[in-house]
C-alpha positions in Angstrom: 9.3 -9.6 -3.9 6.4 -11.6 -5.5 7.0 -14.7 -3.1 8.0 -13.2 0.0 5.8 -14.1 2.8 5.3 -10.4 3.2 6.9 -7.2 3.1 7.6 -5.2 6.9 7.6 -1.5 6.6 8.4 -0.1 9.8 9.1 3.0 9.1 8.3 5.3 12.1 8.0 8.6 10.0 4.9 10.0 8.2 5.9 8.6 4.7 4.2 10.9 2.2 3.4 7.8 -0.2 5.3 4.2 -0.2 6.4 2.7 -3.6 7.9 -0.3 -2.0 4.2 -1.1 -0.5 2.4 -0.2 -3.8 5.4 -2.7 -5.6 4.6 -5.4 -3.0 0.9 -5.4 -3.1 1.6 -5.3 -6.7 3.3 -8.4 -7.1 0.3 -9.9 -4.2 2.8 -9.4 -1.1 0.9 -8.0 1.8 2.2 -5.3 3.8 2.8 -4.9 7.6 3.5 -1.3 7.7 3.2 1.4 10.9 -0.4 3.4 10.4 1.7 6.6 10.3 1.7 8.9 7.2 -0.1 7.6 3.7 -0.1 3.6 4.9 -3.8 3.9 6.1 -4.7 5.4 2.0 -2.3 3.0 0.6 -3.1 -0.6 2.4 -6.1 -2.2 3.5 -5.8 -3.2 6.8 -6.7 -6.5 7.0 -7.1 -7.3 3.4 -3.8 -6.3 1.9 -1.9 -6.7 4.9 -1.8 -5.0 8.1 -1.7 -1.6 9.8 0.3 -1.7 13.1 1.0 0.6 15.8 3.7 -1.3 18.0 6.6 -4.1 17.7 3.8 -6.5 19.1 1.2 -5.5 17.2 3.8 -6.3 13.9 5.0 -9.9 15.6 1.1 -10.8 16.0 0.4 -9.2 12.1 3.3 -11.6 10.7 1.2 -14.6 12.3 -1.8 -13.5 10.4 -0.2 -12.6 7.4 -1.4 -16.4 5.7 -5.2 -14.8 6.0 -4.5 -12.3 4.1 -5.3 -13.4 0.1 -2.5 -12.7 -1.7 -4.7 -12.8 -5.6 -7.2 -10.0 -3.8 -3.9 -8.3 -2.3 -2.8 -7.5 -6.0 -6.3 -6.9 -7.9 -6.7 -4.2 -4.5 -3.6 -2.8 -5.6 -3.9 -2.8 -9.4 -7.4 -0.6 -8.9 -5.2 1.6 -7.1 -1.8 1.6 -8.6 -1.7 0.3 -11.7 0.0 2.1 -14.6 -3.3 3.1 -15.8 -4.5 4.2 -13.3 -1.4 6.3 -12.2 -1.7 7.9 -15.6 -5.3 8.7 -14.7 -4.1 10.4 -11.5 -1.9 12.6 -12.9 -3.7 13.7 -16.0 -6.8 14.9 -13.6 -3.4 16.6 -11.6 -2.7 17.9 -14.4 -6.0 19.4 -15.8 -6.3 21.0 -12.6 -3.4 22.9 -12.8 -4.1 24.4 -16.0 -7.8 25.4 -15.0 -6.1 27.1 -12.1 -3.6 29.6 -14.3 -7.0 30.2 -17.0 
């Protein structure tokens, strides 16, 4: 996945979140996803790939995919999605639920 040119993700559903797009912008693959579901909180549109709403919209994205900067693509993703930072997430996820039953 790390040297594809980039990775289409048209799914036409509201994806509650998208591994394959967190993986991709891992490895500094931008996405060209549908801005349906979590795609808007998961990519930056126009810095770690593209959020489309049509067929055409994707064709043009896939031409401007080489302005996308693929090192930025996977530091944007790492303060996001890294293992740390997962961990982080659901530790505070956590914490929260216990508060709750106190």
């Amino acid at each position: 996945m790390g040297e594809a040119y980039a990775l289409l993700h048209p799914i036409s559903f509201k994806e509650p979140f998208g591994l394959s797009v967190a993986e991709s912008m891992l490895c500094g693959t931008p996405v060209i996803a549908f801005d349906k579901g979590s795609m808007p909180e998961l990519i930056l549109d126009g810095e770690s790939g593209f959020l489309v709403n049509s067929i055409d919209e994707a064709v043009d994205a896939v031409r401007n995919i080489k302005y996308i900067d693929r090192k930025y693509c996977r530091e944007y993703a790492a303060s996001k999605f890294s293992r740390q930072k997962m961990i982080e997430g659901y530790l505070e996820v956590y914490k929260k639920i216990l508060e709750i039953k106190k």
